[in-house]
C-alpha positions as CSV (number, residue, x, y, z in Angstrom):
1,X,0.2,-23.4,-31.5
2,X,-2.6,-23.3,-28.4
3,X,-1.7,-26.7,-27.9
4,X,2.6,-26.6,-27.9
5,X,1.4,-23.5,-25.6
6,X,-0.8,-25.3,-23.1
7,X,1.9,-28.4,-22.9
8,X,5.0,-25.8,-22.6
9,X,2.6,-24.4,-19.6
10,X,1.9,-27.9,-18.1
11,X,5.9,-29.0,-18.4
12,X,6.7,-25.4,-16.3
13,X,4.0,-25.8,-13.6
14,X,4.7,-29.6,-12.9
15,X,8.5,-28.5,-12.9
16,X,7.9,-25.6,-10.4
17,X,5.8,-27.9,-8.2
18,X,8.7,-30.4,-7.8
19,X,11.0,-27.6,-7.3
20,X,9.0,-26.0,-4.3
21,X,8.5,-29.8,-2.6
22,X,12.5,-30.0,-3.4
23,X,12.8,-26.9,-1.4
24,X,10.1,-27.4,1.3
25,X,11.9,-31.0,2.1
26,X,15.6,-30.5,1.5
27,X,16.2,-27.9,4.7
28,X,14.3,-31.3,7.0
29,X,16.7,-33.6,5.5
30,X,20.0,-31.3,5.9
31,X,18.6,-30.1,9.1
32,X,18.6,-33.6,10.8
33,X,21.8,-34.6,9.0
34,X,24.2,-32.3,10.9
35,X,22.3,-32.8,14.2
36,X,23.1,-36.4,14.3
37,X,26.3,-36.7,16.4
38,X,29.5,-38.3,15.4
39,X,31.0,-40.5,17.9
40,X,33.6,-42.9,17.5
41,X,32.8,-46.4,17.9
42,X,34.7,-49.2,19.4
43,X,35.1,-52.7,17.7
44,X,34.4,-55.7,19.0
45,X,37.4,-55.7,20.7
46,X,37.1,-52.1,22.1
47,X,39.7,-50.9,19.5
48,X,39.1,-46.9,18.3
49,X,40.6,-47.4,14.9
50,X,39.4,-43.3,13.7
51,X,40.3,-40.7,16.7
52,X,37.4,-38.2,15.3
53,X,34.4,-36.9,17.4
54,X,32.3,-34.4,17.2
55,X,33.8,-32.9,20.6
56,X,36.9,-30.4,19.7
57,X,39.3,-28.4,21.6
58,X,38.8,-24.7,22.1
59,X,42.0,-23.4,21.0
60,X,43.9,-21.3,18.7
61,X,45.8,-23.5,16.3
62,X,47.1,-23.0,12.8
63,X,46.7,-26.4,12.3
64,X,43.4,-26.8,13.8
65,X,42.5,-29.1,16.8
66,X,41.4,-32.2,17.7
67,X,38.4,-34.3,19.1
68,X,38.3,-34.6,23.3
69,X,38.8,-38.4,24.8
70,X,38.7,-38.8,28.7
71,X,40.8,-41.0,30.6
72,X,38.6,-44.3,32.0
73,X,41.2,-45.8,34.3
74,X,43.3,-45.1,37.2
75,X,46.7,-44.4,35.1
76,X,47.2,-44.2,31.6
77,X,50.6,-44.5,30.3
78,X,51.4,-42.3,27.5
79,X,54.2,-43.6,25.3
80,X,56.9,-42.2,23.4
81,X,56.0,-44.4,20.0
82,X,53.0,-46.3,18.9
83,X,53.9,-50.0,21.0
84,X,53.7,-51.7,24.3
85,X,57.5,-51.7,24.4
86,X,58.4,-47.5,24.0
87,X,59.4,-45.8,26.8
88,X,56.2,-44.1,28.6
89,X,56.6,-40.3,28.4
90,X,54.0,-39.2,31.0
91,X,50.5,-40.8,32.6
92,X,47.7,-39.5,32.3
93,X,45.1,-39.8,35.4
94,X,41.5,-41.1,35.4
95,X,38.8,-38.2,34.0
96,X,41.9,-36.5,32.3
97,X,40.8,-34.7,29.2
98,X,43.2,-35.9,26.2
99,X,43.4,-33.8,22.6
100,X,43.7,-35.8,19.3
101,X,47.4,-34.9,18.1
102,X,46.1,-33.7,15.0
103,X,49.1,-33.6,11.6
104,X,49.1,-31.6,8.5
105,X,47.1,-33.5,6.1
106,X,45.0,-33.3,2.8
107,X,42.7,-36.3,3.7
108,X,41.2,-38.4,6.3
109,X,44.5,-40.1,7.0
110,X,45.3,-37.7,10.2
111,X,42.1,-39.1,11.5
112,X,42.6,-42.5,11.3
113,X,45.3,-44.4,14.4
114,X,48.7,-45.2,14.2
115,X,48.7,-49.4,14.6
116,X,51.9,-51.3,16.4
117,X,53.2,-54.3,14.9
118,X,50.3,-56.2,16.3
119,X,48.1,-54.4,14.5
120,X,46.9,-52.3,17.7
121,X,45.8,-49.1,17.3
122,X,47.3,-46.1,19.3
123,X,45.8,-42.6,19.2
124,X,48.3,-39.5,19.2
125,X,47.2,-37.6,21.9
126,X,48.5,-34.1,24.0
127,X,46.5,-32.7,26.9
128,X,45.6,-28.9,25.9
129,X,47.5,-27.3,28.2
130,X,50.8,-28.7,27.6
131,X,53.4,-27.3,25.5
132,X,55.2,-30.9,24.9
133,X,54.5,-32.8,21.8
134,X,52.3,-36.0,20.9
135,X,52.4,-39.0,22.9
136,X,50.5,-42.4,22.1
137,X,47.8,-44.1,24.2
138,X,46.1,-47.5,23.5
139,X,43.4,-46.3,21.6
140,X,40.8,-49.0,23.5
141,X,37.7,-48.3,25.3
142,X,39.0,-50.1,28.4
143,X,41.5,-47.0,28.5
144,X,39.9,-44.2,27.0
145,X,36.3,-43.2,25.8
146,X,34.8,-40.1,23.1
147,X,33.6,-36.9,25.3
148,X,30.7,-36.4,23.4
149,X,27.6,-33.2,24.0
């Protein structure tokens, strides 16, 4: 009985000192996880395929907002559809602040960019002051790039 004692006793405190390093170590690892910024990153190309950073708008929105891109050129045309060939809405001058157009969705799918029927990909974007709806830049880092902190 001493013995099943003594091992019950050795099995508890071996368990409890794994469970206090779990505990001293897992608030480091969380800790560095959410400080690590998400940016987007271009391809090769310069092509923003994901519109998601970890700059948001500071609004009120039922449907919540979306990440911050600035304006890198002159002009940037904002177009009524996803493609080179729709009809520009408005243009959007350089070191404009942009909002993601952010939809109604259950998954990562209203964070990823429409593509045209080259396979381009155009981000749905509003400026935060305006009360029109979504227009679509190139989503390229010649055009437009992340604010980030």
């Amino acid at each position: 009985m001493d013995n099943f004692l003594n091992t019950c006793l050795n099995t508890i405190a071996i368990s409890l000192k794994h469970s206090m390093l779990l505990l001293a170590v897992l608030p480091l690892t969380l800790g560095q996880a959410t400080v690590q910024a998400q940016v987007a990153v271009p391809d090769r190309q310069g092509n923003y395929y994901r519109n998601e950073t970890n700059v948001q708008a500071q609004r009120a929105s039922r449907y919540g907002t979306g990440s911050l891109w600035q304006v890198v050129v002159e002009s940037l045309n904002c177009r009524q559809e996803a493609s080179i060939e729709s009809p520009v809405k408005r243009t959007y001058l350089a070191n404009d602040i942009l909002e993601v157009q952010i939809y109604r969705g259950g998954s990562d799918e209203v964070l990823i960019n429409a593509r045209d029927q080259n396979g381009r990909p155009w981000m749905p974007v509003r400026d935060g002051f305006s009360s029109e709806g979504a227009c679509y830049v190139r989503a390229n880092s010649r055009f437009i790039r992340p604010v980030v902190k």
